[in-house]
C-alpha positions as CSV (number, residue, x, y, z in Angstrom):
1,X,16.4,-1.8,8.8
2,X,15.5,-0.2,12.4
3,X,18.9,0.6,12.6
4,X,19.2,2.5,9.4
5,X,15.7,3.9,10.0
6,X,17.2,5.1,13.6
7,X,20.4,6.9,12.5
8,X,18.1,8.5,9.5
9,X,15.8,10.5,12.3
10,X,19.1,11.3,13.8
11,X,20.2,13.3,10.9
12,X,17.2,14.2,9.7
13,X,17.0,12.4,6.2
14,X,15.4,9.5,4.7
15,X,16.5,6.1,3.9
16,X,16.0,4.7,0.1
17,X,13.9,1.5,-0.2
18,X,14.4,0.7,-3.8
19,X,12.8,-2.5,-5.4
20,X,14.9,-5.6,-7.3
21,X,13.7,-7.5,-10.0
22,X,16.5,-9.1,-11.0
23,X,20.4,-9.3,-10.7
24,X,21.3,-5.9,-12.5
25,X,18.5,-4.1,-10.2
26,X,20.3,-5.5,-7.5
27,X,23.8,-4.5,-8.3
28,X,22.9,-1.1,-10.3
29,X,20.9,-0.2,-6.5
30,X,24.5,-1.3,-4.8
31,X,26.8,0.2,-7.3
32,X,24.9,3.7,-6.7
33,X,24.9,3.3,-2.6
34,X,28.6,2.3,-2.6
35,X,29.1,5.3,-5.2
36,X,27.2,7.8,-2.5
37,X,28.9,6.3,0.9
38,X,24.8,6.0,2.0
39,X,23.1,2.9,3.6
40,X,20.1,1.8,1.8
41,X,17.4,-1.1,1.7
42,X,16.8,-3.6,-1.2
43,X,13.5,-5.0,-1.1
44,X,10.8,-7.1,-3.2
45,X,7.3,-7.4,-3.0
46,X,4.9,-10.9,-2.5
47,X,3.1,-9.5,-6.0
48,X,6.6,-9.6,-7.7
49,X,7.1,-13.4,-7.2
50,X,5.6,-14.8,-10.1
51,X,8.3,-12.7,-11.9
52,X,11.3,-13.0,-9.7
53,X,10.2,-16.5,-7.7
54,X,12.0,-15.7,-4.1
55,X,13.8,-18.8,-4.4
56,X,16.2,-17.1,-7.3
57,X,15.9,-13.4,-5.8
58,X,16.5,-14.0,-2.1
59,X,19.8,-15.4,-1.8
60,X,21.3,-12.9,-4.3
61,X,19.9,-9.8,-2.6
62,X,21.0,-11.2,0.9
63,X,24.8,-12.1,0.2
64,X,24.8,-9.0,-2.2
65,X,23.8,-7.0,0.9
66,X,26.2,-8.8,3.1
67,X,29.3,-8.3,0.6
68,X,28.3,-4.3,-0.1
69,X,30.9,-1.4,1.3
70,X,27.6,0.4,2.9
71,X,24.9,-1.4,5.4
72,X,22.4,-2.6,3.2
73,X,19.2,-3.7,4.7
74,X,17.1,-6.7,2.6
75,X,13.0,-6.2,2.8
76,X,9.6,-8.2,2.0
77,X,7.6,-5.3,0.7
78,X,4.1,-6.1,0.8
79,X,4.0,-9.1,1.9
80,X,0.6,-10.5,2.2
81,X,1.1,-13.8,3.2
82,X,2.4,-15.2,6.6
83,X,4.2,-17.9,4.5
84,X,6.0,-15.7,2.5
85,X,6.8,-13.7,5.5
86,X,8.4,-16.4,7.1
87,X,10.2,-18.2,4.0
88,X,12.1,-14.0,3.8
89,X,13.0,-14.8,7.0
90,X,14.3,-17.9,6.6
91,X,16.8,-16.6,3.3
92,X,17.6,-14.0,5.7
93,X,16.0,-11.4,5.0
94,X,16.2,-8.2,7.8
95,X,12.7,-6.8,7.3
96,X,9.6,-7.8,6.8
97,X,6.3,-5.9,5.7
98,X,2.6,-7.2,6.4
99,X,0.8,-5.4,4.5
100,X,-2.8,-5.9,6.3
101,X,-4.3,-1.9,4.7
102,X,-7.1,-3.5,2.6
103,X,-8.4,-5.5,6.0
104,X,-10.7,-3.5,8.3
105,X,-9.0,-1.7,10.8
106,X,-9.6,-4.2,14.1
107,X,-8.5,-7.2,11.7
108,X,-5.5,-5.4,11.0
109,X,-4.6,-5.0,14.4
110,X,-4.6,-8.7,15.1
111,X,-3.4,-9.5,11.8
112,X,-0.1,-7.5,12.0
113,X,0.3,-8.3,15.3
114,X,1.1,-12.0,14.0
115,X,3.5,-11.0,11.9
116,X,5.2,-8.9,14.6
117,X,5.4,-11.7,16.8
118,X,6.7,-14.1,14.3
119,X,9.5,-11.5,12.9
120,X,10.5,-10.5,16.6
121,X,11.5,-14.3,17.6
122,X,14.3,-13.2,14.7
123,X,14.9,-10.4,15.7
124,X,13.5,-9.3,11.9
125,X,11.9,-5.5,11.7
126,X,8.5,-5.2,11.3
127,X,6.8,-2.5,8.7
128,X,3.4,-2.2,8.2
129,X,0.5,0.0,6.6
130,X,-2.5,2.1,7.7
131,X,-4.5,3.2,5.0
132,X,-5.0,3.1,1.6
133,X,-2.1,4.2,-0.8
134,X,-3.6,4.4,-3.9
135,X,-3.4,2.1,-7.5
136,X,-1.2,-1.2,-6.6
137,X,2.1,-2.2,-6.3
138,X,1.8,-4.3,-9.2
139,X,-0.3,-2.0,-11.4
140,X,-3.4,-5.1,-11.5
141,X,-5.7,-2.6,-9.4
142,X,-6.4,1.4,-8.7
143,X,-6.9,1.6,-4.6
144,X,-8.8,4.5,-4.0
145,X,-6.6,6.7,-1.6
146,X,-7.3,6.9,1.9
147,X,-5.8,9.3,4.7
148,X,-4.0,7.4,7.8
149,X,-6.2,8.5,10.7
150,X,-3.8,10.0,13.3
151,X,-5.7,8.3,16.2
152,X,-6.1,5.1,14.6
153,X,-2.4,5.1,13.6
154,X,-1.7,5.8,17.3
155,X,-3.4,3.1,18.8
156,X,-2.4,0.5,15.9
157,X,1.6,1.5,16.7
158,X,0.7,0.7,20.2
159,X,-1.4,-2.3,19.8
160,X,0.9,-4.3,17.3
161,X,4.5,-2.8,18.2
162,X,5.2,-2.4,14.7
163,X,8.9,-0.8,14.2
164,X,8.0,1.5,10.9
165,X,4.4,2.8,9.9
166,X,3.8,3.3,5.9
167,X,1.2,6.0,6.0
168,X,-1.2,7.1,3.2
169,X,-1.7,11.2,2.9
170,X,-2.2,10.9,-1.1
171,X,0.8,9.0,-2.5
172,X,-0.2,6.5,-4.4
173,X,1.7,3.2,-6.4
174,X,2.9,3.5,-10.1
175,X,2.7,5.9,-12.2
176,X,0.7,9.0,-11.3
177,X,-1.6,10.9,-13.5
178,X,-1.1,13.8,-12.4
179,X,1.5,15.5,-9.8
180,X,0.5,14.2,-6.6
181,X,-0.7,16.5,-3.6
182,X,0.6,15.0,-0.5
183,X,-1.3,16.3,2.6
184,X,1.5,17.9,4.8
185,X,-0.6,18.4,7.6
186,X,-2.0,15.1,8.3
187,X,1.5,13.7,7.7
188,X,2.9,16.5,10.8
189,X,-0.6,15.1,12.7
190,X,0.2,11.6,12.5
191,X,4.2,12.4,13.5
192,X,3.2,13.8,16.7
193,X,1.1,10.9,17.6
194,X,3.2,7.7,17.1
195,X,6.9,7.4,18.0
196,X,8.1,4.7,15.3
197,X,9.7,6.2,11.7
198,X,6.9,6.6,9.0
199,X,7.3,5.8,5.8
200,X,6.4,6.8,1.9
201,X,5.2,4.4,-0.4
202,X,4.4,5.2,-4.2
203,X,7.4,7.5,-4.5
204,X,8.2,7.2,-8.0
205,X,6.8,10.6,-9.6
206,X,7.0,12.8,-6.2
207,X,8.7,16.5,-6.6
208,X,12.4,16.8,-4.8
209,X,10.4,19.5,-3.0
210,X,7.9,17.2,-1.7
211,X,10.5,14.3,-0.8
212,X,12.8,16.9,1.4
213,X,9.8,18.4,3.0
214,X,7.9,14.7,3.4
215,X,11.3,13.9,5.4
216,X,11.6,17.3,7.3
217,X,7.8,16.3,8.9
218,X,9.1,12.8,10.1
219,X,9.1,10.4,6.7
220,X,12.6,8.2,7.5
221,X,11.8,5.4,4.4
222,X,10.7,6.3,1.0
223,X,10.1,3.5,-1.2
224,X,11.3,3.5,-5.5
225,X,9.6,1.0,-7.6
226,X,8.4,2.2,-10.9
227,X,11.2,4.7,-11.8
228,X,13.6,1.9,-11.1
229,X,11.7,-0.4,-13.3
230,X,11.3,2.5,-15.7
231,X,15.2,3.3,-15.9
232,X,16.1,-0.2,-16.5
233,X,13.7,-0.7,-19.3
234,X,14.4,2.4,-21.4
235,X,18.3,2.2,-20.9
236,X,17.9,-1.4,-22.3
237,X,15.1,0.1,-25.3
238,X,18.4,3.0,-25.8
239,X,20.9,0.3,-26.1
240,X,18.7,-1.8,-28.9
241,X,18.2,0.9,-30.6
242,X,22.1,1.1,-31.2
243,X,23.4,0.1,-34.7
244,X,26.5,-1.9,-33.3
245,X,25.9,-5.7,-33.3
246,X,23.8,-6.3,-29.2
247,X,25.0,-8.8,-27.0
248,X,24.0,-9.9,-23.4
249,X,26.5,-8.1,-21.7
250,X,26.5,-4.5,-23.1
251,X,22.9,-5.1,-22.7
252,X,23.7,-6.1,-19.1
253,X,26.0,-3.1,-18.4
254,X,23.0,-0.9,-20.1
255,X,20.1,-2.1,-17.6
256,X,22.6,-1.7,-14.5
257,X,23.2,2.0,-15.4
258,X,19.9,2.6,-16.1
259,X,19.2,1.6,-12.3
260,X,22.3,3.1,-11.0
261,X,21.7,6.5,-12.5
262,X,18.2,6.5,-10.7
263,X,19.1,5.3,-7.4
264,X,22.0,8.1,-7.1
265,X,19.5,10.4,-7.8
266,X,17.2,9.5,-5.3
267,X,19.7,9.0,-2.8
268,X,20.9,12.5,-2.9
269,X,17.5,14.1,-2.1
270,X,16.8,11.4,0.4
271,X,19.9,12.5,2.2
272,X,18.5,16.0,2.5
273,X,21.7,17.9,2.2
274,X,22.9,20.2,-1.2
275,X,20.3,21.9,-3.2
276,X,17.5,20.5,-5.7
């Protein structure tokens, strides 16, 4: 992933992180990066697991990633857990996130600095969060937002050598209820005080406007959950809704458009090129 995340501040534009429930997620999100010639990341989240056990999910997203026509990183979003970090690790995985936000800030420090060690004896990149983006990633809870402190996300790059720094500047997880407003200045603040790629979480519902000027002020991951979730689910609801006799694999073909449709779009405005 620090690769991808490298070459994206070179050219100015943002790598998609798009979430995988199951096997049409994962080849709709790799149909749509082969189809637009761009590198992206597939990821999961420790929340996720009781859904998609890691077991069944890891190995799929890995070789899938290893067999695409684009370089495809494979990401533990979230993770919350140093066993779960390592067992990503041990399918192969290429990034790992401790997600150590809810902790006070000290205990964060030393918490993600563990997982940095751990992932760094694989030469696995290392994401982490400083913050509070709001709701949850699995929709159980509604996390009051809370800026990243420029200062403190200085000295906790510093401290814990984290490659990528998720920030919070009023994004937020699922759906929102109203259009976000993202504070641009305290996203240009925290740029100019930390030299690793920042990142966006809570994407899903953010203007085209917001996502090109989020990137154009240092943003070089943007993670899509919900509208991913959301496209699958309502292609499948069009497909049932169909009068022909269903089976599995139109229904199949349906969910993998659904998410193929969404991650094209995304990937055009991450790229930051043509208008919107």
């Amino acid at each position: 992933m620090k690769e991808l995340l490298l070459q994206a501040e070179k050219e100015n534009r943002a790598v998609g992180a798009f979430s995988v429930g199951n096997m049409e997620m994962v080849i709709g999100a790799l149909k749509a990066a082969e189809e637009m010639n761009t590198p992206v990341i597939i990821q999961i989240a420790e929340v996720r697991l009781r859904h998609s056990p890691l077991a069944c999910m890891a190995p799929m997203m890995v070789q899938a990633a290893r067999e695409a026509k684009v370089p495809v990183a494979v990401h533990l979003d979230h993770g919350l857990s140093m066993e779960v970090l390592c067992k990503a690790i041990g399918f192969g995985f290429s990034s790992v996130m401790f997600d150590g936000s809810s902790l006070p800030f000290e205990e964060n420090i030393s918490e993600t600095k563990k997982a940095v060690h751990v992932a760094s004896k694989y030469k696995v990149t290392t994401e982490a969060e400083l913050g509070v983006v709001g709701g949850s990633e699995d929709g159980s809870a509604n996390h009051k937002i809370k800026y990243t402190d420029p200062e403190q996300a200085k000295r906790f790059v510093l401290e814990t050598g984290v490659d990528a720094l998720a920030v919070a500047i009023g994004n937020a997880h699922g759906h929102y209820a109203t259009e976000p407003k993202l504070n641009f200045e305290v996203l240009e603040t925290i740029r100019n005080c930390v030299d690793v790629p920042l990142v966006l979480h809570g994407g899903s519902g953010i203007s085209a406007q917001d996502f090109r000027k989020c990137i154009d002020h240092g943003v070089r991951k943007i993670n899509i959950a919900t509208a991913s979730f959301t496209a699958l689910t309502k292609s499948a609801e069009n497909y049932l809704k169909t009068e022909e006799p269903h089976n599995y694999f139109a229904l199949n073909e349906a969910m993998i458009d659904g998410v193929l449709q969404n991650v094209k779009n995304c990937i055009y405005i991450f790229n930051n090129k043509g208008e919107i």
